[in-house]
C-alpha positions in Angstrom: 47.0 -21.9 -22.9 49.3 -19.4 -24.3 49.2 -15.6 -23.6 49.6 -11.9 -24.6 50.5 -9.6 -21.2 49.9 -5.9 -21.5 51.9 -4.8 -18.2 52.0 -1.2 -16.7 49.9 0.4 -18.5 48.9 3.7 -16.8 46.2 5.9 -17.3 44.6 9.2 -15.3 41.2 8.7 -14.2 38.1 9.7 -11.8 37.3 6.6 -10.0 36.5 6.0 -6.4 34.0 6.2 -3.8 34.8 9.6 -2.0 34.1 12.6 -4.2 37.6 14.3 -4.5 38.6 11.2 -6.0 36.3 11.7 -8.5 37.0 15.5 -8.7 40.4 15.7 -8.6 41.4 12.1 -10.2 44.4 10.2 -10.1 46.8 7.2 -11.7 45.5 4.0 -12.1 48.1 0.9 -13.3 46.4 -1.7 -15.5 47.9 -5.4 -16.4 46.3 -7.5 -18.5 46.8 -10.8 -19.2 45.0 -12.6 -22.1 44.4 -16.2 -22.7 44.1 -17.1 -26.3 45.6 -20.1 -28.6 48.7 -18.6 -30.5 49.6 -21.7 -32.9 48.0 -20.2 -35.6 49.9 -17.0 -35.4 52.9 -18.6 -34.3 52.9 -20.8 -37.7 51.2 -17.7 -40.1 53.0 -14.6 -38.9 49.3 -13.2 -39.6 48.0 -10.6 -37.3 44.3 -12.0 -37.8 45.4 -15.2 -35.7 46.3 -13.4 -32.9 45.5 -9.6 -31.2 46.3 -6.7 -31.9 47.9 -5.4 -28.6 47.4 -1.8 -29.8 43.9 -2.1 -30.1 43.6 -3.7 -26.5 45.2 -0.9 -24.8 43.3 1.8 -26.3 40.3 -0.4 -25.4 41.5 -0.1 -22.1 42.9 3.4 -21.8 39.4 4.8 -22.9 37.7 2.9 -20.4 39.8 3.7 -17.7 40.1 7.3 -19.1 36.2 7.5 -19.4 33.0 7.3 -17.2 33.8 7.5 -13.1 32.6 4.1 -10.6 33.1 3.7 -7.2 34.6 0.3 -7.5 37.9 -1.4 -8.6 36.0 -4.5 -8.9 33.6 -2.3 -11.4 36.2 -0.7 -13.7 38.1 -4.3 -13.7 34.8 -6.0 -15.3 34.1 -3.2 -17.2 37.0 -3.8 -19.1 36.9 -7.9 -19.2 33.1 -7.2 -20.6 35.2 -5.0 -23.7 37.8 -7.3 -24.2 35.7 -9.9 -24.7 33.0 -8.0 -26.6 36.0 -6.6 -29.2 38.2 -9.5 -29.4 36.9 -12.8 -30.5 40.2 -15.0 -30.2 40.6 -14.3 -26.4 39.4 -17.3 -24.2 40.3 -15.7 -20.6 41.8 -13.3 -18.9 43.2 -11.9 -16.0 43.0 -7.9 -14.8 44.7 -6.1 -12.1 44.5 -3.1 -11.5 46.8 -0.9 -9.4 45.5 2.3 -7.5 48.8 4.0 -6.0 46.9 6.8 -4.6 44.3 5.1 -2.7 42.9 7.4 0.3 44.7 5.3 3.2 46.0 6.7 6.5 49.7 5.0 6.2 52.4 3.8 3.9 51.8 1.4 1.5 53.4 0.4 -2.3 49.8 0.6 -3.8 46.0 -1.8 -3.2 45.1 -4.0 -6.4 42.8 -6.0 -7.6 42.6 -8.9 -10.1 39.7 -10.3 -12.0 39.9 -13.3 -13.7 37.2 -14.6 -16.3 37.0 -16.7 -18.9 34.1 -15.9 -22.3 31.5 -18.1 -20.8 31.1 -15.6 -17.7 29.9 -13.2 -20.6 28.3 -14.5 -23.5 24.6 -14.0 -22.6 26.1 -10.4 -22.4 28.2 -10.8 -25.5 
């Protein structure tokens, strides 16, 4: 399957489960990887037969941008559920997401998580 990668994208939000990190905030690092059948664009140049990677990051920064959860796991399927919901041509996809600031005692790079889905996980919710 062919695919579209939004990498690094970084946004400021409210999410975690101790309260200053919903107070005070911090950066969260998004990559996305989308699974969708490119032949059509590939052979058109049309952007109807592919997706519009400026749309999927707005998707995603208002999302991470917007309403607080507790979970990494949550704001990951959160946004799978939208990209799915908004973008008919994607088949799967992959989301990790990258929390720099986590509240650990010690050094450490960053703690992700990935999702991976495909439509069928959503389309009674679709």
């Amino acid at each position: 399957m062919d695919s579209i990668y939004l990498s690094g994208m970084e946004f400021y939000g409210r999410h975690g489960a101790l309260p200053e990190e919903n107070t005070l905030g911090q950066r969260f690092i998004v990559d996305l990887i989308m699974y969708i059948d490119l032949h059509n664009a590939g052979a058109t140049d049309c952007l109807d037969e592919t997706v519009n990677y400026a749309a999927v990051f707005d998707r995603v920064r208002r999302i991470v941008e917007g309403s607080p959860v507790k979970l990494l796991e949550r704001l990951a399927d959160r946004i799978a559920h939208e990209i799915f919901r908004g973008f008919d041509l994607i088949e799967g996809l992959e989301v990790i997401i990258h929390k720099p600031g986590a509240p650990i005692q010690g050094v450490f790079k960053d703690v992700s998580i990935r999702l991976v889905r495909n439509r069928q996980d959503y389309l009674q919710e679709l």
